[in-house]
C-alpha positions in Angstrom: 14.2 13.4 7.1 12.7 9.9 6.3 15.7 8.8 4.4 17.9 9.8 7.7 15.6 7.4 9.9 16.1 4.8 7.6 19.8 5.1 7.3 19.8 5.2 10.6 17.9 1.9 11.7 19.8 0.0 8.7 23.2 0.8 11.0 21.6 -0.1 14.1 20.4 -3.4 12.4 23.6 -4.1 10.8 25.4 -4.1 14.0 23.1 -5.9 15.6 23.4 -8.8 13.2 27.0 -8.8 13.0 27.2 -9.1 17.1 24.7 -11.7 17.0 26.4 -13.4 14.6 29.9 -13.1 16.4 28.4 -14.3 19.2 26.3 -17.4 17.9 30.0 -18.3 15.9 31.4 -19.0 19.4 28.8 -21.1 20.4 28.9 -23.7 16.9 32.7 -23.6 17.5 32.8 -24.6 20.6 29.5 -27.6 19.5 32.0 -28.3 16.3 34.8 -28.9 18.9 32.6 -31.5 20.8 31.7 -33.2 17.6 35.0 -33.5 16.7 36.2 -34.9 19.6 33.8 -37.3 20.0 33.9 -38.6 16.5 38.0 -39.1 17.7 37.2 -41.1 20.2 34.7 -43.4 19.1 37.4 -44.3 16.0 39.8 -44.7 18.7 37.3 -46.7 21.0 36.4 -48.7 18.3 40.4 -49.7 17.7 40.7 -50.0 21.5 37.9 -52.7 21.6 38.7 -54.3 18.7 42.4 -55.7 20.2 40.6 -56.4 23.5 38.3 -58.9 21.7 40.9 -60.7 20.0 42.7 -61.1 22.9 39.9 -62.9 24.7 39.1 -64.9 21.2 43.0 -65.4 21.4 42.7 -67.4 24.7 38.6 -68.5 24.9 37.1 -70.4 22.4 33.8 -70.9 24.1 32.5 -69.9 27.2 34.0 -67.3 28.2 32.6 -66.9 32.2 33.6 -70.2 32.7 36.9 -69.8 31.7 37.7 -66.9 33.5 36.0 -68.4 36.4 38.1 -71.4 36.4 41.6 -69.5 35.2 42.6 -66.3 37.2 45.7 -65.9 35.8 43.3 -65.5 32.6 41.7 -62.8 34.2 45.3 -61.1 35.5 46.4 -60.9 31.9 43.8 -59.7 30.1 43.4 -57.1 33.0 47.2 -56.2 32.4 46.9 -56.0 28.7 43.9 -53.9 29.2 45.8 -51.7 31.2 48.0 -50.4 28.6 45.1 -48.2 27.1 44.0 -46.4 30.5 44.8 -42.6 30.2 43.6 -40.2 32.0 40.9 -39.9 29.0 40.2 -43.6 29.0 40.0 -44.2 32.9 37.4 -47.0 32.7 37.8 -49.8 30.8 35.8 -52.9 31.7 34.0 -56.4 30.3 30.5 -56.9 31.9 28.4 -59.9 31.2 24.7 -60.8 31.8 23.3 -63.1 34.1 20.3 -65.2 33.9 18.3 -62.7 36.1 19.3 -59.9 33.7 21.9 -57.9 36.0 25.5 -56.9 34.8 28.2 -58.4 36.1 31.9 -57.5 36.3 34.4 -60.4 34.7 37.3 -58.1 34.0 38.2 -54.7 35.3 41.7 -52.4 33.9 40.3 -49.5 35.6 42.8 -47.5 37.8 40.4 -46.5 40.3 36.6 -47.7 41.4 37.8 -50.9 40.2 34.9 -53.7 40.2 35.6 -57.1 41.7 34.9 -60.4 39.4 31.4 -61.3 39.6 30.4 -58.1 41.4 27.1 -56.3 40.1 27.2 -53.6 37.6 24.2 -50.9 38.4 23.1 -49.4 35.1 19.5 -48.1 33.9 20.5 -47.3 30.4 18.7 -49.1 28.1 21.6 -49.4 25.8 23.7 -52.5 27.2 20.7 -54.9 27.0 20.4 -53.9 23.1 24.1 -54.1 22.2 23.5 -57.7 24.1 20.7 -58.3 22.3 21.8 -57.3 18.5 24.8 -58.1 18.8 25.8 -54.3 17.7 27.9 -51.3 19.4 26.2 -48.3 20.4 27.5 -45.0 21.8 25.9 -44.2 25.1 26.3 -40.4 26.2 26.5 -40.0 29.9 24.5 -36.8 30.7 23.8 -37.9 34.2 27.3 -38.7 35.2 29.9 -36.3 36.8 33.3 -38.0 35.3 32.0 -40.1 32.3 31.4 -38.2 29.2 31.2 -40.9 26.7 30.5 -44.7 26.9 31.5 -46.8 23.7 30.0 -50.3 23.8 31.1 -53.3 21.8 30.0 -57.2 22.2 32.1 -59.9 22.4 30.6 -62.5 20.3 31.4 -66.4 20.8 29.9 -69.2 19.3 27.3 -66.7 17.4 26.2 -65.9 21.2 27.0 -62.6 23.2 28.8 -63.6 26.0 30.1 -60.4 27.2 30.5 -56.6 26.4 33.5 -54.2 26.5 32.6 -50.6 27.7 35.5 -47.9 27.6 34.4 -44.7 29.1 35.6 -41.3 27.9 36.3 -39.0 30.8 35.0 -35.8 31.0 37.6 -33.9 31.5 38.4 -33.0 28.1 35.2 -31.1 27.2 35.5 -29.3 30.2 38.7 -28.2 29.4 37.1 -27.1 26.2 34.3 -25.0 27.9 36.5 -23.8 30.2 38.8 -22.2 27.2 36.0 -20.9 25.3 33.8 -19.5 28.2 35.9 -16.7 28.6 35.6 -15.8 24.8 31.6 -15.9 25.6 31.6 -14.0 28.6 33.5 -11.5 26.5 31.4 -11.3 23.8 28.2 -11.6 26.3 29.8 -8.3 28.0 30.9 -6.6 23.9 27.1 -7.1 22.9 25.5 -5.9 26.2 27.9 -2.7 26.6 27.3 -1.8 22.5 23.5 -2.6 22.8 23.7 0.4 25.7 25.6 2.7 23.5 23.4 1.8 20.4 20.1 2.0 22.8 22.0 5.7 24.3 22.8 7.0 20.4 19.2 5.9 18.9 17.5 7.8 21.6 20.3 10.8 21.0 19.4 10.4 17.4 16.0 10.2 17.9 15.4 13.3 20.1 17.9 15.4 17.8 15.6 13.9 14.8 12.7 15.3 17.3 14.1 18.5 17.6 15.0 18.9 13.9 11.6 18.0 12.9 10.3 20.5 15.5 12.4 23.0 13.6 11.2 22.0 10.4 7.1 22.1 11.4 5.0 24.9 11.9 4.2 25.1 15.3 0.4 26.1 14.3 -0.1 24.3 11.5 1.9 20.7 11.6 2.3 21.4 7.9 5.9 21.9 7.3 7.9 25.7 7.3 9.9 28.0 5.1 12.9 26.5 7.0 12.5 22.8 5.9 11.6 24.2 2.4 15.2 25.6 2.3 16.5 22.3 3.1 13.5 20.4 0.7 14.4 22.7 -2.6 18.6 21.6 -1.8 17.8 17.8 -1.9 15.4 16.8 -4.3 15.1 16.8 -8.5 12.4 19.2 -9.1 11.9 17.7 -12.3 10.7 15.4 -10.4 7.7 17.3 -8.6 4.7 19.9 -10.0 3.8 23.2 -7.5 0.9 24.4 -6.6 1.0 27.6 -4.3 -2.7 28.5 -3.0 -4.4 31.0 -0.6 -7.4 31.3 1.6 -9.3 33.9 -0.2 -10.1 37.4 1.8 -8.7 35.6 5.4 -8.2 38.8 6.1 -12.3 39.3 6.7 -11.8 36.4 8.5 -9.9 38.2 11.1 -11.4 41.0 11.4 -15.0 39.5 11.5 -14.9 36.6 14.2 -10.8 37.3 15.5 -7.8 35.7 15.1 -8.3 32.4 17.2 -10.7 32.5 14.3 -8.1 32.9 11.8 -5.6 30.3 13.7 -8.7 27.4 13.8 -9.4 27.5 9.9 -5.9 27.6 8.9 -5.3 24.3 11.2 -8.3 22.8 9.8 -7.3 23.8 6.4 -3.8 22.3 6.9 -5.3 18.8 8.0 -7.5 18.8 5.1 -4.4 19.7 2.9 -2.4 16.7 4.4 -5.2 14.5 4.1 -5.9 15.0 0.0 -2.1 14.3 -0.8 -0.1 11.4 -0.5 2.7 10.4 1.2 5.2 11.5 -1.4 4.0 15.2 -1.3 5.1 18.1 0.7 2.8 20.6 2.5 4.8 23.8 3.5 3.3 26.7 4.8 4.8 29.6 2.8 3.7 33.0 4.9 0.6 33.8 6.6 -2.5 32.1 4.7 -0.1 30.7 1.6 0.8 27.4 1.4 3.0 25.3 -0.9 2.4 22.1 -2.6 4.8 19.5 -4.1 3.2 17.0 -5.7 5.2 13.9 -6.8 4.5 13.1 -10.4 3.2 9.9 -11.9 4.3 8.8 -15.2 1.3 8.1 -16.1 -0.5 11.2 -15.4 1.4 14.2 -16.5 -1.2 16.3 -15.2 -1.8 14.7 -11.8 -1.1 17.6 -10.1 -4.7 19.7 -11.7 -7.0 16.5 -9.9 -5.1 17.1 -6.8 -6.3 20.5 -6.8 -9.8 19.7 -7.8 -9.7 17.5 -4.9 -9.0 19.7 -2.3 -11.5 22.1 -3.9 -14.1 19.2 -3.7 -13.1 18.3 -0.4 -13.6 22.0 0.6 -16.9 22.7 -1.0 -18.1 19.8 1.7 -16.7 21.3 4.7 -18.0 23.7 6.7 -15.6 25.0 9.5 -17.7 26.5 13.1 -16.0 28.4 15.4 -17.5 30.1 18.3 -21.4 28.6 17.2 -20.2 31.1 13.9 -20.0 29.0 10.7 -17.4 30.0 8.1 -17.0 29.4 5.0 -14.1 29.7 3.2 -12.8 29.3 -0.6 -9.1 29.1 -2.4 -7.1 30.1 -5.1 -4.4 28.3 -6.4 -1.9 28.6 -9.1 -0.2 25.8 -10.3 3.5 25.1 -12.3 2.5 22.0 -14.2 6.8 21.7 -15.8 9.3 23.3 -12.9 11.7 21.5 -15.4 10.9 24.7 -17.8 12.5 27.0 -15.6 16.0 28.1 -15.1 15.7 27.6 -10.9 13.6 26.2 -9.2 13.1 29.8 -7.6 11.9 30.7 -10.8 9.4 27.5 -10.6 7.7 29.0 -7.4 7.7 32.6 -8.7 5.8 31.5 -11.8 2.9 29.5 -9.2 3.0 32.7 -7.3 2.4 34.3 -10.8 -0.5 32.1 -11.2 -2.1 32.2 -7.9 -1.7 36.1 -8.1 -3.9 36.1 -11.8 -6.6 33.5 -10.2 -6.9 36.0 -7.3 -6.8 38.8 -10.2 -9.9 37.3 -12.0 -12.1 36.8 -8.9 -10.4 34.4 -6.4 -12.0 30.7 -6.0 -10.3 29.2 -9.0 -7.1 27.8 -9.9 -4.9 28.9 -12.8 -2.1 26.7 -14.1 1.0 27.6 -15.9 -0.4 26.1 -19.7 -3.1 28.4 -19.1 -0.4 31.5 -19.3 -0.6 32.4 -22.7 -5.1 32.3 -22.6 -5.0 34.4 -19.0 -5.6 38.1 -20.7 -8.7 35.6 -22.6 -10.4 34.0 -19.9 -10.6 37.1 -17.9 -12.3 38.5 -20.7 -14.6 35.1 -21.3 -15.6 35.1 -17.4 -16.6 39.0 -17.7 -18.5 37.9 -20.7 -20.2 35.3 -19.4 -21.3 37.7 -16.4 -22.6 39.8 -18.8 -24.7 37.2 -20.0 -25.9 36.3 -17.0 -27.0 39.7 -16.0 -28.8 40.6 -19.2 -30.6 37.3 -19.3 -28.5 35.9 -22.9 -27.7 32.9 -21.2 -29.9 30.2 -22.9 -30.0 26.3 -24.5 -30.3 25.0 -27.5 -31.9 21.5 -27.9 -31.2 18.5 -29.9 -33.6 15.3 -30.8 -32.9 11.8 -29.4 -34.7 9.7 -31.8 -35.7 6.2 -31.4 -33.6 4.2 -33.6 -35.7 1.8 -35.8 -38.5 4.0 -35.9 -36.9 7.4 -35.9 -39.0 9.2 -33.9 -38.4 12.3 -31.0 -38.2 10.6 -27.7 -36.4 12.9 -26.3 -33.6 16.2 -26.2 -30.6 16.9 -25.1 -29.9 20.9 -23.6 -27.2 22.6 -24.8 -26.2 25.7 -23.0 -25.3 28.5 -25.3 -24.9 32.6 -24.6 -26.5 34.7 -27.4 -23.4 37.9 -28.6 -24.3 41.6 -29.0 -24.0 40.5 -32.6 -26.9 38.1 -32.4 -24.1 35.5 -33.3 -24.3 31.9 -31.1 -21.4 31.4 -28.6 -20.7 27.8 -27.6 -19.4 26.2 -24.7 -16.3 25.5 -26.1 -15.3 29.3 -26.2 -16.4 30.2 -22.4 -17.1 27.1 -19.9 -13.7 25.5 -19.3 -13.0 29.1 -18.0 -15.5 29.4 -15.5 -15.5 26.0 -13.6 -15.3 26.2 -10.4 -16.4 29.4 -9.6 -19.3 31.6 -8.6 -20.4 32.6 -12.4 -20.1 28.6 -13.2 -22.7 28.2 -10.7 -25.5 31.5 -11.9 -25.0 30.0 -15.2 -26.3 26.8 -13.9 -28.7 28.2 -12.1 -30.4 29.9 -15.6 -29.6 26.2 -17.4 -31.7 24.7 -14.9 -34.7 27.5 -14.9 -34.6 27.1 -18.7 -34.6 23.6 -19.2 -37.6 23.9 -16.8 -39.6 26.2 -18.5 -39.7 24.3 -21.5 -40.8 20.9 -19.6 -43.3 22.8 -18.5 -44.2 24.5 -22.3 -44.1 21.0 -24.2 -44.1 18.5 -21.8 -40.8 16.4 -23.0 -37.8 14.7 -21.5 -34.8 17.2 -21.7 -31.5 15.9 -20.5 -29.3 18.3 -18.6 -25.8 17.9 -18.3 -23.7 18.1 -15.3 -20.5 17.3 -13.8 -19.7 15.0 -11.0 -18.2 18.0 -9.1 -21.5 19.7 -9.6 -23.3 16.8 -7.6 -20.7 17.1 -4.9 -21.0 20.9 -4.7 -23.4 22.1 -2.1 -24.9 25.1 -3.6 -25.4 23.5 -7.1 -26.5 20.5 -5.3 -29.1 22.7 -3.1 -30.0 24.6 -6.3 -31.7 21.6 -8.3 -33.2 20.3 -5.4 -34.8 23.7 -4.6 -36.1 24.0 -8.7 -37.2 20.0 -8.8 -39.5 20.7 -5.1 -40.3 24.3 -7.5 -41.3 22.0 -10.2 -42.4 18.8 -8.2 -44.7 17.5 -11.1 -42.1 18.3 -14.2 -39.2 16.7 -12.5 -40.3 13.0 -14.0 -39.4 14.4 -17.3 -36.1 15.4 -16.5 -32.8 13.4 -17.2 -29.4 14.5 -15.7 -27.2 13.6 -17.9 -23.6 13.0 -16.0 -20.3 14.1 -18.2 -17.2 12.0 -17.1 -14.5 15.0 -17.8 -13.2 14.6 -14.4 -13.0 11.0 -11.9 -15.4 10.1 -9.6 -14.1 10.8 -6.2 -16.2 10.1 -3.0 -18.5 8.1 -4.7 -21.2 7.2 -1.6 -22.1 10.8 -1.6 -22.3 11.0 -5.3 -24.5 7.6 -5.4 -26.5 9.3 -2.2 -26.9 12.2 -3.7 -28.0 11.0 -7.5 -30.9 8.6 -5.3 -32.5 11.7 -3.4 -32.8 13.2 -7.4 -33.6 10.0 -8.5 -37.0 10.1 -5.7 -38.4 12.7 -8.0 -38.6 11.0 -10.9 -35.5 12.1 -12.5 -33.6 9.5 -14.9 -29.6 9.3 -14.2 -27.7 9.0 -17.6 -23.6 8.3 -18.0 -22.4 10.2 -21.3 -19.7 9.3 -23.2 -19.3 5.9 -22.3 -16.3 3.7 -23.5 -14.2 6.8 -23.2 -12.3 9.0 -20.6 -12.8 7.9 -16.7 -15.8 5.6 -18.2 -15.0 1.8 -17.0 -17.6 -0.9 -15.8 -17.2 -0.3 -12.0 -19.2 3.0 -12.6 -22.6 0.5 -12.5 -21.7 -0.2 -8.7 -20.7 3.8 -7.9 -23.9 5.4 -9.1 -27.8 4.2 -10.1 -27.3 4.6 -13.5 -30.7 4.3 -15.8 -29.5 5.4 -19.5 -26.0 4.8 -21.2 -24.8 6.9 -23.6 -21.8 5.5 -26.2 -19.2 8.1 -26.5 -19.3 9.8 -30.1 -15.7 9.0 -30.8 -16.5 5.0 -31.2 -20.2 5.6 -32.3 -18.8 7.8 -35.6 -16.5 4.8 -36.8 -18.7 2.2 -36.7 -19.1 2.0 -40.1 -15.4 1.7 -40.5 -14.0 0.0 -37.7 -14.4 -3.5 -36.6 -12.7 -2.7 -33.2 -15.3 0.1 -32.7 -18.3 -2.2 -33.5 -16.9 -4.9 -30.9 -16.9 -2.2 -28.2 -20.2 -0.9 -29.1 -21.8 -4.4 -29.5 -20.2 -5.4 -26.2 -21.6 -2.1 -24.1 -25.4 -2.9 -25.9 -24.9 -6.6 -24.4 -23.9 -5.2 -21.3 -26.8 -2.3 -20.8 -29.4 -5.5 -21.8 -28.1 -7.3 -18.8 -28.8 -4.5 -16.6 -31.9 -3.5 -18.2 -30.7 0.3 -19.0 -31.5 1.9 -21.7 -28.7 2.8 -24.9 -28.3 6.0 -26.6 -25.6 6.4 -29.8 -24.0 9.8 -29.9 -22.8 11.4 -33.1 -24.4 9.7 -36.0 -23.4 11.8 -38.9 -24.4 9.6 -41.7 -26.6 7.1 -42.9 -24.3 4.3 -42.9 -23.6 4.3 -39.1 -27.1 4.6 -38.2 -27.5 1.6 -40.1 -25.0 0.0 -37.9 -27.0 1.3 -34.5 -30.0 -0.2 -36.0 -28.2 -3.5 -36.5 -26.7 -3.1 -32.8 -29.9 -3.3 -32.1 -29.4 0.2 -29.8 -32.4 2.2 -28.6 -31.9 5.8 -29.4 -29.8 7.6 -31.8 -28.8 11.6 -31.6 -26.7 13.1 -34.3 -26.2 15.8 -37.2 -27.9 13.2 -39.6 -31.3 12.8 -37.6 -31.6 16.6 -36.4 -28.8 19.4 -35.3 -29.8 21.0 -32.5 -32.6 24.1 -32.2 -33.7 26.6 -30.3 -36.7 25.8 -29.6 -38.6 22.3 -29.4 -39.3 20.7 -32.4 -41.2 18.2 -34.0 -40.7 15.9 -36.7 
């Protein structure tokens, strides 16, 4: 529908330009026409004058007043040789000369009509007959303020190295008018061609407008504003799919929704929803409401970020987790699920494309609802189910717990601190780690009781030993409400242990709305509670972070701290974050040093903790060394 508006106002504006141009082509012909002309007659002027002056220097040698004073059959003759060049376009052709007081005087006069006697006063306030008498040069006067003179040509007549007199031939101004006269119709013509077609174009924009109206109104869901099942139809037969990523989602038990506070009810979230939907995409994505509380989602894709579509779905499930939706003094909350067709290029139709998000969307309701399940994920689906029922397991028989690992000063090589590391104790006794279990359960309900026991943990050991333990979170778990709630609740629970806490903030995902992450990280911060940044130099890490959040510790990502004894790139980088962290007086930790070589290379970094497999693999319980 946007490419038809545009096509549309391109043909209006092509027209448009063409008529104008039409129109302002008349008017520079008929100016070229003028020039023309004039340029004609000033050559022709300039001949005319020319053979007038050497007839008078043919019969005056010196003065010439007195000599046509004293000699009217002098003046009779040059009158009638004069005479021969009046035409109708040359009907005044005259020699003037000035008298001591300054005033212009007739001495001969061919003129066929208004013919000035000898010695009778020429009236002129045009500046330009005293300076052709004064130097002596001709000048073209044009007579705007005249009705019958168009064109006045000027020459002097020069005797003795004196001027004594001046020829003036005026150009009538008939001609011109003739020419106005022939090319005024073609103007009025055109005048009455642009101002009928601006009518029709002004009549068919507003017909294409209102059927553009109406066809969007066929294409929108009268409830929503998102678009319908009918524009999808139209959608699926003009695009390249390869082109987009799907993501079909639902409100999660709507139906309670319904029954509990009544359809208004229902009607009011899914127009709220919708606006939120429409807000979190761009302009390049389509919104389509696909049936009752499903809705479609095309997102463009970037070539730079295959997976684009997965952070627009964690951003309307951020977005979400903020918003609470009232009705009727009644506050509701609601949650999604969404499945997701990362490669519609894959499938055979594009049909097949939406049947395999539906497919997706129908497992992520399958395994609980509130989470989103994309198409790579296909072949681990059977697994996860069985990873999130384990990890509920854990939970409820209280094998959820940490393991922690030394942060050593570097130089010295003593414990300043740990890290926690969440881990879930099997039936077997064996250790299960993140790895196998927690991408799984992100983003939903057992993500956030398995928090809940990280925190309580992590807790009861400040409390045992009376050490700094770093936690580690998400951004997402800052912006979530009820995580949010939860360690504010267990840090006013454990007011006088929350000093020696660190939340340690793991960039696996971007920062979106910042100011409530930074307002957020200050209110924990008021207890006591040390921010760090893991993993810096690596994933959505860049320098901006140090204006986003209050950030007290950075921690160099593993991946450049392990080759620092190899690689002279990776010792730059490091070297260049230590100089950086100085500057803002925050404190440096080096990740994954697995050998005595590379701690060497921290020391001589000058960085002022150290954690790794070569200073002390993690426990599970606090130790000292």
């Amino acid at each position: 529908m946007k490419n038809i508006v545009k096509i549309y106002t391109l043909f209006f504006i092509s027209i448009l330009i063409s008529l104008t141009y039409l129109y302002q082509s008349t008017s520079l012909t008929e100016e070229k026409l003028h020039k023309n002309l004039e340029h004609l007659f000033i050559k022709q002027a300039k001949e005319f004058s020319s053979n007038i002056q050497n007839d008078v220097k043919h019969y005056v040698s010196s003065n010439l007043l007195e000599s046509l004073e004293n000699n009217v059959s002098l003046r009779i003759e040059l009158e009638n040789s004069m005479q021969n060049i009046v035409t109708n376009s040359y009907k005044y052709i005259y020699i003037l000369y000035r008298d001591s007081k300054g005033s212009f005087r007739y001495l001969v006069d061919a003129s066929k009509e208004d013919r000035g006697e000898f010695q009778q006063k020429f009236i002129t306030e045009h500046d330009g007959w005293n300076s052709v008498y004064d130097t002596q040069q001709p000048q073209v006067l044009h007579q705007s303020t005249l009705d019958t003179v168009w064109i006045t040509y000027l020459n002097p007549i020069v005797l003795e190295g004196k001027t004594q007199a001046i020829i003036a031939i005026d150009f009538s101004i008939g001609l011109p008018e003739q020419i106005v006269s022939a090319t005024k119709p073609m103007e009025v013509i055109f005048y009455y061609i642009f101002t009928s077609i601006i009518v029709l174009l002004l009549i068919l924009l507003y017909q294409t407008l209102l059927n553009l109206k109406v066809k969007k109104a066929s294409y929108t869901d009268s409830l929503t504003k998102v678009y319908n099942r009918h524009y999808l139809r139209y959608f699926l037969k003009n695009i390249n799919i390869d082109k987009y990523q799907i993501i079909m989602l639902d409100i999660d038990h709507f139906k309670k929704i319904n029954d509990n506070y009544g359809h208004p009810a229902g009607d009011y979230i899914l127009e709220e929803l919708s606006a939120l939907l429409k807000s979190e995409v761009r302009d390049d994505d389509v919104v389509v409401r696909f049936g009752g509380e499903e809705f479609l989602i095309f997102i463009k894709k970037e070539s730079f970020d295959a997976e684009v579509v997965i952070h627009v779905a964690n951003r309307i499930v951020n977005s979400l987790s903020k918003r609470k939706f009232t009705y009727a003094k009644n506050d509701i909350t609601i949650t999604l699920s969404m499945g997701i067709t990362l490669n519609p290029e894959e499938f055979k139709t594009i049909h097949d494309a939406i049947k395999n998000a539906d497919n997706m969307l129908y497992i992520a309701k399958n395994e609980g609802r509130n989470r989103i399940i994309h198409s790579r994920q296909n072949e681990q689906v059977q697994e996860n189910s069985k990873n999130i029922n384990y990890v509920k397991e854990a939970i409820e028989e209280n094998n959820i717990f940490c393991q922690f690992q030394p942060i050593l000063s570097a130089k010295e090589q003593k414990i300043i601190k740990y890290e926690a590391l969440v881990r879930i104790k099997a039936k077997n006794g064996n250790t299960v780690y993140p790895g196998a279990f927690l991408d799984n359960i992100v983003h939903t309900s057992v993500y956030k009781e398995m928090t809940k026991k990280v925190i309580e943990y992590v807790f009861l050991h400040i409390k045992k030993h009376n050490v700094h333990i770093s936690l580690n979170l998400n951004f997402s778990d800052i912006l979530d409400d009820d995580i949010y709630s939860l360690i504010l609740y267990e840090m006013q629970e454990n007011e006088q242990l929350a000093s020696w806490l660190i939340v340690e903030l793991l960039e696996y995902e971007p920062l979106e709305d910042s100011s409530i992450v930074k307002e957020r990280l200050l209110e924990i911060k008021s207890y006591g509670v040390k921010i760090a940044i893991d993993d810096f130099g690596s994933g959505f890490a860049n320098y901006t972070i140090f204006n986003s959040i209050p950030i007290d510790i950075i921690k160099i990502d593993g991946s450049l701290v392990k080759n620092l004894d190899t690689s002279d790139t990776s010792y730059k980088i490091v070297h260049s974050i230590v100089l950086l962290a100085k500057e803002l007086g925050l404190e440096t930790i080096a990740e994954f040093v697995h050998n005595k070589e590379v701690l060497e290379k921290v020391q001589e970094l000058d960085v002022d903790l150290a954690q790794g497999f070569y200073m002390a693999k993690p426990t599970n319980e606090i130790i000292k060394l």
